[in-house]
C-alpha positions in Angstrom: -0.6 6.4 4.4 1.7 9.4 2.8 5.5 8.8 4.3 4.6 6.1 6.8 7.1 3.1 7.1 3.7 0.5 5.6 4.0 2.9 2.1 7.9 2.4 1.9 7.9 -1.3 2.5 5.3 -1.8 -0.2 6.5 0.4 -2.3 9.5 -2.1 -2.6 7.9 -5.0 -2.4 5.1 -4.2 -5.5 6.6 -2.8 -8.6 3.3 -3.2 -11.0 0.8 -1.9 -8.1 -0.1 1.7 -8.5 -0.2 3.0 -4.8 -3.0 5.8 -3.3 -1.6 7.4 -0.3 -3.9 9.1 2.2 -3.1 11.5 5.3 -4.5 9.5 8.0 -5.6 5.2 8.7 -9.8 7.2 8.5 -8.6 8.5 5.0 -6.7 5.7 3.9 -10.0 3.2 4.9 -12.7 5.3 3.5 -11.1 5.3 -0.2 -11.9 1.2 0.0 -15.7 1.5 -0.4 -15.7 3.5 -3.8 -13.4 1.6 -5.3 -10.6 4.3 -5.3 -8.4 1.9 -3.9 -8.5 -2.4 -3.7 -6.4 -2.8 0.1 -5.3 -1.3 2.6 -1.7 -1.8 4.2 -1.3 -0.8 7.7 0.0 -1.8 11.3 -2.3 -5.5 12.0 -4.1 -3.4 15.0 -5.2 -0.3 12.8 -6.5 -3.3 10.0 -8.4 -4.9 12.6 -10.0 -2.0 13.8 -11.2 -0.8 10.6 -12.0 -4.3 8.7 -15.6 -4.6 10.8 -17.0 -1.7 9.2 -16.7 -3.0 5.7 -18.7 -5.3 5.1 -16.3 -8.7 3.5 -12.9 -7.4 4.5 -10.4 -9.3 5.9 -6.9 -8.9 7.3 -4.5 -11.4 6.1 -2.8 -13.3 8.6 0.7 -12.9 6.1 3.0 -10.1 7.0 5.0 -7.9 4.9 6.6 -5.9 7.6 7.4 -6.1 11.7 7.7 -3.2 14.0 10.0 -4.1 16.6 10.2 -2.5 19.5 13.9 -2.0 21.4 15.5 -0.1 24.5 19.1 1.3 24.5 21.7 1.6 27.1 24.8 4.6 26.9 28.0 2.8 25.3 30.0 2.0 27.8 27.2 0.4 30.0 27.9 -2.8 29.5 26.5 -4.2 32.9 23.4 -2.2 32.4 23.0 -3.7 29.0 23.6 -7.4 30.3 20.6 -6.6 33.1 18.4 -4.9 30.7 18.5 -8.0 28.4 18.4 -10.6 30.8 14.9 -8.7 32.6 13.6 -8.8 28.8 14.3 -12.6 28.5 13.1 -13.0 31.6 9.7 -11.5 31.1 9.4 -12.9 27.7 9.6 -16.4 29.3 7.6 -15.7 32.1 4.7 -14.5 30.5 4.5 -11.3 31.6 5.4 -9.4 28.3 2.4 -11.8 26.8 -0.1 -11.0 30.0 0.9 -7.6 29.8 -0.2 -7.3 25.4 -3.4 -9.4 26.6 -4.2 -6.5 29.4 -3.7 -3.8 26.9 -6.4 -5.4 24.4 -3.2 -5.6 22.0 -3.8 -9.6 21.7 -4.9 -10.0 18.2 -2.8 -7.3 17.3 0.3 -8.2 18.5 2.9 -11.1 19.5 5.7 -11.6 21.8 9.0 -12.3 20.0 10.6 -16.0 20.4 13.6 -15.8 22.7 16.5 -14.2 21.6 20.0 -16.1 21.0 23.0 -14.8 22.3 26.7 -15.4 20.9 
């Protein structure tokens, strides 16, 4: 899509690959069937909503690309930080954060990300 984060990374990543941007995912997906364009890059959740209404498509399981999804603290919280990351950790390993992607109907679309390793 025109100016979204997908178009940027591939833009980088293929050199010899002559890219056609569209406005919106609908726009983007409906340019497949013609033959005006061969894939289609987008967020794994958008790909598999589109992919069952062409017929043959598929969404590779390969990434080129992670949105990651963070929460900030004012400097000079420190204490806030430290509880902040230890109630992420904490639901990570608890399953909640993976219960929680499973109630949204986010499952195939997303992951939870392996614990993280502090210094």
């Amino acid at each position: 899509m025109r100016n979204h984060a997908s178009t940027l990374a591939l833009s980088r990543l293929f050199k010899n690959a002559e890219q056609v941007e569209a406005d919106t995912p609908g726009a983007a997906f409906d340019l497949l069937p013609g033959g005006r364009a061969y894939a289609f890059a987008s967020a794994r959740g958008t790909l598999l909503d589109y992919a069952p209404d062409l017929p043959g498509a598929r969404v590779l399981d390969e990434r080129y690309g992670v949105n990651l999804l963070a929460m900030a603290v004012p400097k000079g919280h420190g204490g806030r930080l430290t509880a902040l990351s230890e109630f992420v950790e904490e639901a990570k390993s608890s399953g909640l954060v993976a219960r929680s992607i499973e109630h949204a109907g986010l499952g195939r679309a997303m992951q939870v990300a392996p614990p993280h390793k502090y210094d």
